[in-house]
C-alpha positions in Angstrom: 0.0 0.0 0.0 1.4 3.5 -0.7 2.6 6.6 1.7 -0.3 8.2 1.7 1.2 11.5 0.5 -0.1 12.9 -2.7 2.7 12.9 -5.4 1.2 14.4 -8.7 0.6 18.3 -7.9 -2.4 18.3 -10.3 -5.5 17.7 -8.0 -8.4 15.4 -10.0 -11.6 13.8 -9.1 -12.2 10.2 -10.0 -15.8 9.7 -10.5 -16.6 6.4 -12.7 -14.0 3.5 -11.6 -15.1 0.4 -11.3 -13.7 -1.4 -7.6 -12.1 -4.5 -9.2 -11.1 -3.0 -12.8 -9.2 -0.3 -10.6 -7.0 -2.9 -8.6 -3.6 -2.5 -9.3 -1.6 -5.5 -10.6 0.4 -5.3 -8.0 -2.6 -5.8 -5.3 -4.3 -8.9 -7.4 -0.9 -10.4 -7.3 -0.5 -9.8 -3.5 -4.3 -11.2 -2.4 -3.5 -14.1 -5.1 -0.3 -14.8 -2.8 -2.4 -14.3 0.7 -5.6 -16.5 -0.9 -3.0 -19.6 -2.3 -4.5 -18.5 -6.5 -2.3 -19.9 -8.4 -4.4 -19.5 -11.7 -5.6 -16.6 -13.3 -9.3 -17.9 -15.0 -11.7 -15.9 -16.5 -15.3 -15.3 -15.2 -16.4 -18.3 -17.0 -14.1 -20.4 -15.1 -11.9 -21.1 -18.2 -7.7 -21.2 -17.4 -6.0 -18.3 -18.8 -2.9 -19.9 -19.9 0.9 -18.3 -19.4 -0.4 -15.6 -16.6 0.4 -15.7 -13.0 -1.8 -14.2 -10.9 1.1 -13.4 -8.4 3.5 -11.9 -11.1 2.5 -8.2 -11.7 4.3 -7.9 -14.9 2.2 -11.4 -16.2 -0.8 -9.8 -14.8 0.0 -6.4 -16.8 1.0 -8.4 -20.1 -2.4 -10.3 -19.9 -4.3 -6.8 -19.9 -2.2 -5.3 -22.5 -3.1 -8.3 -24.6 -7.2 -7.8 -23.4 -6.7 -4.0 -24.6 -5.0 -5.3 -27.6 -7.7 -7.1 -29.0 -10.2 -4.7 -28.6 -8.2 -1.5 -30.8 -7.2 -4.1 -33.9 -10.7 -5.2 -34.0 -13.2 -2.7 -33.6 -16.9 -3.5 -34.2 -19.0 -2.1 -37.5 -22.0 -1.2 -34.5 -21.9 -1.8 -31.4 -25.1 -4.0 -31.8 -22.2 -6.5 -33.3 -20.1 -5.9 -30.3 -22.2 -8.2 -27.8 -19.3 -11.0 -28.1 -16.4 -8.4 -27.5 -18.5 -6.9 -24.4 -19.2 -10.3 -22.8 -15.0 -11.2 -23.4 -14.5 -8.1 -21.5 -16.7 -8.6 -18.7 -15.1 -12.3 -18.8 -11.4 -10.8 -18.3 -12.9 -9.3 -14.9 -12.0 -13.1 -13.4 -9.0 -12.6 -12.9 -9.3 -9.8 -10.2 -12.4 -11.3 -8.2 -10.8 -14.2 -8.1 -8.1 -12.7 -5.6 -11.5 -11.6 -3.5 -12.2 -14.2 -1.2 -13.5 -12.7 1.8 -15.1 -9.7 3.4 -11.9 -8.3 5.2 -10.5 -8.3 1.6 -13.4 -6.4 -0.2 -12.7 -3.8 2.7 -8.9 -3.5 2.5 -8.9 -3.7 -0.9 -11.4 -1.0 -1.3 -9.7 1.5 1.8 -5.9 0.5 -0.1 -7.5 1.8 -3.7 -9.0 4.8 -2.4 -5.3 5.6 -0.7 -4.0 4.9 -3.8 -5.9 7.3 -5.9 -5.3 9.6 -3.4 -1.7 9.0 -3.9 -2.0 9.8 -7.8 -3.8 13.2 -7.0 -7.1 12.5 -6.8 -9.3 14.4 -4.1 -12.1 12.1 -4.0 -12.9 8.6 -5.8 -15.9 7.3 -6.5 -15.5 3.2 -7.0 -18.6 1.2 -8.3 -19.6 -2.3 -8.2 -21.7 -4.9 -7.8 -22.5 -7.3 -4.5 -23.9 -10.2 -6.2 -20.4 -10.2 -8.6 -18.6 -10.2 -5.6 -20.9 -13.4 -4.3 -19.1 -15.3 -6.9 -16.1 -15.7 -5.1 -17.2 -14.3 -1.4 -18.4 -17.0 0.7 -21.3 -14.4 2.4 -24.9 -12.3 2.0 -25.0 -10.1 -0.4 -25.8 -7.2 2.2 -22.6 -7.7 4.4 -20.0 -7.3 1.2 -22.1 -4.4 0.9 -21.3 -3.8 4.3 -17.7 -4.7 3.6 -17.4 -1.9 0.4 -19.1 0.8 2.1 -16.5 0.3 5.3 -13.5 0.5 3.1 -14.9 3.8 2.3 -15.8 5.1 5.7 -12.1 3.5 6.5 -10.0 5.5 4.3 -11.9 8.8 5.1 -11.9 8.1 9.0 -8.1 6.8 9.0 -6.5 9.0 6.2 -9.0 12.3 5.1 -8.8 10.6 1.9 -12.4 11.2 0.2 -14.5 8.5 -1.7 -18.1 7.1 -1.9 -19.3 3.6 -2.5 -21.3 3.2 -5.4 -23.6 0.0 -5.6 -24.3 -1.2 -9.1 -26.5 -4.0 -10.7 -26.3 -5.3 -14.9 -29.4 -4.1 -16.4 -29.7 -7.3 -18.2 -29.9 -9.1 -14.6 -31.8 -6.7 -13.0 -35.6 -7.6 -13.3 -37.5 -11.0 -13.5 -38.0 -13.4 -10.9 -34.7 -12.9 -8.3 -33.6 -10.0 -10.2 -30.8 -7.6 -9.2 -32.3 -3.9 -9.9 -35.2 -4.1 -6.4 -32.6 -5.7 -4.1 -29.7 -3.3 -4.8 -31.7 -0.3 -4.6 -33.0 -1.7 -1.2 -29.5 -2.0 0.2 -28.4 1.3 -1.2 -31.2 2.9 0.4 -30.3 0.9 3.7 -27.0 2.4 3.9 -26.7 5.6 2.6 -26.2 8.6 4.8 -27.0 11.9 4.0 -23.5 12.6 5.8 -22.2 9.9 4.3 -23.8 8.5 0.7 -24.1 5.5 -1.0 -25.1 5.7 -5.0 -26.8 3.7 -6.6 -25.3 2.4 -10.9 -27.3 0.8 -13.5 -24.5 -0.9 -16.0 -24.3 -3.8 -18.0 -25.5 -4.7 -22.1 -27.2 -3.8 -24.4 -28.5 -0.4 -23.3 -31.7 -0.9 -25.6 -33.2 -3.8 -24.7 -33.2 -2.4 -21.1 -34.4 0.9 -21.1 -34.0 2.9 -17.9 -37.9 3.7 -17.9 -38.0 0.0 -17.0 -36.2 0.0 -13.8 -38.4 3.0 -12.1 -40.7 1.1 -10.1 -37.8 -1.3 -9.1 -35.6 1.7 -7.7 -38.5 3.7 -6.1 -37.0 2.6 -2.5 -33.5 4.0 -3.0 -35.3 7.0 -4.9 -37.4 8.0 -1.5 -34.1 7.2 0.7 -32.3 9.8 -1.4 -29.6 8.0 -3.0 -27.9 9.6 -5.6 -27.9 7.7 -9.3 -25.9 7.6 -12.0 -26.5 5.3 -15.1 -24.2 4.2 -17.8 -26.3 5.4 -20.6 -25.5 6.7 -24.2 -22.1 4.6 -24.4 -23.0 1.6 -26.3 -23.2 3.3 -29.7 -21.2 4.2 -32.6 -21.4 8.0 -34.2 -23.2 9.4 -36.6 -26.7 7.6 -35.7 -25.7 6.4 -32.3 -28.3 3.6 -32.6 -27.4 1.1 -30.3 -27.5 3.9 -27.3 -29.6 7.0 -28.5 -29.4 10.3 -26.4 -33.6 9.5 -25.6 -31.8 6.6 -22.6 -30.0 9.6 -21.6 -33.1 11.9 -21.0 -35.6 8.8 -19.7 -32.6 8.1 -17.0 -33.2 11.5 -16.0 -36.9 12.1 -16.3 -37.9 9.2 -15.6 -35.4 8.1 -12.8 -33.8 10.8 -11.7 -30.5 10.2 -12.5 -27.5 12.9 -11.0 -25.1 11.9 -13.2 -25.3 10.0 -16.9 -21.9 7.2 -17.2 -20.0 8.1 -20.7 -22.9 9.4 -21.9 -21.2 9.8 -25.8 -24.8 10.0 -28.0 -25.0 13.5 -26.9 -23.4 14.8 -28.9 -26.0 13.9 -31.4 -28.9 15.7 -29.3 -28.8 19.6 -28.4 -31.9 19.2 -26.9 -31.0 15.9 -24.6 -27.4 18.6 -23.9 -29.7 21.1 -22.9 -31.8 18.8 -20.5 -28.6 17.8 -18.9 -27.6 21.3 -18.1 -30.2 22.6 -17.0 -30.9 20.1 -14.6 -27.2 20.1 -13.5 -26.9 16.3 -14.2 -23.0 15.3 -14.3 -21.4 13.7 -17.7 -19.1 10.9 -16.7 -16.3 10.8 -19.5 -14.2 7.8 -20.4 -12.5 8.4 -23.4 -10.0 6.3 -23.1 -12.2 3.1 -22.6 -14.7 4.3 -25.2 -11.8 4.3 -27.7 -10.6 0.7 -26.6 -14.5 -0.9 -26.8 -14.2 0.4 -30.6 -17.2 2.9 -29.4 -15.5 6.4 -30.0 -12.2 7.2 -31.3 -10.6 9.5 -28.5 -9.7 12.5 -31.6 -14.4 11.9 -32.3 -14.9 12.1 -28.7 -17.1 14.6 -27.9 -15.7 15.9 -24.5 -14.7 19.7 -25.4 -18.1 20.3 -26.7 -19.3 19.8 -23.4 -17.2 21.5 -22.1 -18.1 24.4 -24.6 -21.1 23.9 -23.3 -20.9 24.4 -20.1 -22.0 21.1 -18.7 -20.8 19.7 -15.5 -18.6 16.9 -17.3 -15.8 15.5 -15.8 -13.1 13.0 -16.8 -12.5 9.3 -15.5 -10.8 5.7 -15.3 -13.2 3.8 -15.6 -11.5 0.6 -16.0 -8.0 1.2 -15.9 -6.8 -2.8 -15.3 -8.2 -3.3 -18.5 -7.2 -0.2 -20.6 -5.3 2.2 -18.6 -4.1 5.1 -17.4 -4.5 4.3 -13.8 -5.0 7.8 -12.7 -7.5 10.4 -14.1 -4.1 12.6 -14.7 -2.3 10.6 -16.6 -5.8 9.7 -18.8 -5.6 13.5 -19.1 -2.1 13.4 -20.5 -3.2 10.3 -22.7 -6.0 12.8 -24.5 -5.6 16.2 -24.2 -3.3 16.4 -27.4 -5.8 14.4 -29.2 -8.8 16.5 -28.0 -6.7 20.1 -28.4 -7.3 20.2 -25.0 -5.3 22.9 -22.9 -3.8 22.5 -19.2 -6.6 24.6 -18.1 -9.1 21.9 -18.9 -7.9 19.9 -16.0 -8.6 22.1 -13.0 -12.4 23.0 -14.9 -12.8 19.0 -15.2 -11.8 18.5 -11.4 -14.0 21.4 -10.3 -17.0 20.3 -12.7 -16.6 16.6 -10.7 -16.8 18.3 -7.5 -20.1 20.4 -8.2 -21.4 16.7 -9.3 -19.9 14.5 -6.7 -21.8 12.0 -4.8 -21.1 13.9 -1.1 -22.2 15.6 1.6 -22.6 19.6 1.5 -19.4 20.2 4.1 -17.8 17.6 2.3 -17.8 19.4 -1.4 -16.9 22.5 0.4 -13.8 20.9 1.9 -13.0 19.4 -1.6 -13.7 22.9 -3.2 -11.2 24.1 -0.8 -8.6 21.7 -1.0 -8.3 22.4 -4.8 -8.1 25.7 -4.7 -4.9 25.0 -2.1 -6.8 26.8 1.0 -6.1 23.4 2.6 -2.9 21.4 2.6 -3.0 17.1 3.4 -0.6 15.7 4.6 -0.3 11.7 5.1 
């Protein structure tokens, strides 16, 4: 685990990382060593042969190869992407199979926060799911929420290092007999705080076939609680027509759910009118440009980022899954893009201060953020 001490002098906020995409490969090899995994597999159980889940550098070869595959083969529409997606989400085995019990959810959540911290980030936002973590976590699905939300609460209680816990469920799981959507939003709403908040994700594939109008009466309870939302929305499809994820998810997560912030949120750039809904109504824009270029949704240089920025909306810049893609650190994604985007230094400070007008925190919290980035207060390990 690091110092502690921030090392980059460029102060970021972190608000769409997903918990085990954001594990460093040199914590997955370090549980692999503690749990006795001495294969890496993917989520459907298959052996990934040549990697060794307690090398780092095998670790970081197999993700470069993951990353690999995705650039040199980039999908006509993302409707023909299904099989790319669901090899993704399979290459996600490899770091929940290093999470085998609730004091490891915890630490590894508290040790990733300090981490991010570390990198410059004033406040990270990690996301996931309780029943993925079931897989491999011998325990109810409402103590590894437990276990998440208290690697949170740890690092800011320990360290003053900010984060919040958001609890996700795949839309293409969520509903149905023993679906996801109803008992997440019921645990969300259990343990959020208004001093302390849990969100509350809708993620998963195809964006389409599960509307966000579908999930309303299924999130009602974490709606009334007051957990804040955020949907991936308006990611899955491929400019000019955007198809596969039209900017209409993007205004039915808001109208119809609520939603405080839209993940990705790329089709807007098709839609004035849905850009205009999302300022008005203050709703944050999570960007991932670097992970939209590597799905083969948006090439970074297409990316629509500066023209939110031109106009005015409360977009910020992210992770999102930087096992799998990279940068680790929303500073160095910066320094990945900005060329690409013709994207000055000063973009960086307005994307940090956009994230912490969005944030998922408490009032006195978001004042203490705003003032740590302007420099009226100094942390020290």
């Amino acid at each position: 685990m690091t110092s502690g001490k921030w090392r980059d002098p460029r102060l970021t906020i972190d608000l769409h990382r997903h918990f085990e995409a954001g594990l460093t490969p040199e914590t997955i090899a370090r549980l692999a060593a503690r749990n006795g995994v001495t294969e890496a597999r993917t989520r459907a159980g298959q052996i990934v042969a040549g990697v060794d889940p307690q090398d780092p550098d095998s670790i970081r070869r197999y993700y470069s190869s993951i990353a690999a595959g995705f650039t040199s083969a980039p999908p006509e529409r993302a409707s023909d992407s299904h099989a790319g997606f669901a090899r993704f989400v399979d290459s996600f085995g490899l770091p929940l199979s290093v999470l085998r019990t609730l004091d490891d959810l915890e630490q590894a959540v508290f040790e990733q926060l300090i981490d991010c911290a570390v990198a410059g980030s004033l406040h990270t936002e990690l996301r996931g799911s309780p029943f993925t973590y079931r897989d491999t976590v011998d325990a109810p699905i409402d103590e590894i929420a437990v276990a998440l939300v208290r690697g949170v609460e740890r690092a800011w209680d320990e360290r003053a290092v900010s984060g919040t816990f958001i609890l996700a469920f795949s839309r293409q799981k969520g509903l149905g007999t023993g679906g996801q959507a109803a008992r997440v939003a019921a645990l969300a709403a259990k343990l959020h705080r208004a001093d302390r908040p849990v969100g509350l994700d809708i993620a998963g594939f195809p964006e389409t076939v599960y509307p966000p109008r579908l999930f309303e009466d299924a999130l009602r309870v974490a709606r009334e609680a007051g957990v804040p939302l955020t949907v991936h929305a308006g990611e899955q499809g491929i400019c000019p027509d955007f198809v596969d994820a039209p900017p209409e998810l993007i205004v039915d997560a808001i109208e119809r759910l609520g939603a405080r912030r839209i993940g990705h949120g790329t089709s807007l750039a098709a839609s004035p009118a849905a850009r205009a809904l999302v300022g008005e109504r203050g709703v944050g824009v999570e960007c991932c440009p670097v992970s939209n270029e590597c799905m083969g949704f948006m090439p970074i240089a297409d990316h629509p980022l500066p023209l939110f920025l031109a106009d005015g909306l409360l977009v910020s810049l992210c992770t999102d899954d930087p096992l799998m893609f990279g940068p680790f650190s929303v500073a160095e994604t910066f320094d990945a893009i900005a060329a690409r985007l013709n994207l000055g230094p000063g973009a960086l400070p307005q994307l940090t201060r956009n994230a912490i007008e969005c944030a998922f925190v408490a009032d006195d919290r978001r004042q203490l953020l705003r003032k740590r980035e302007c420099g009226k207060v100094q942390r020290e390990g």
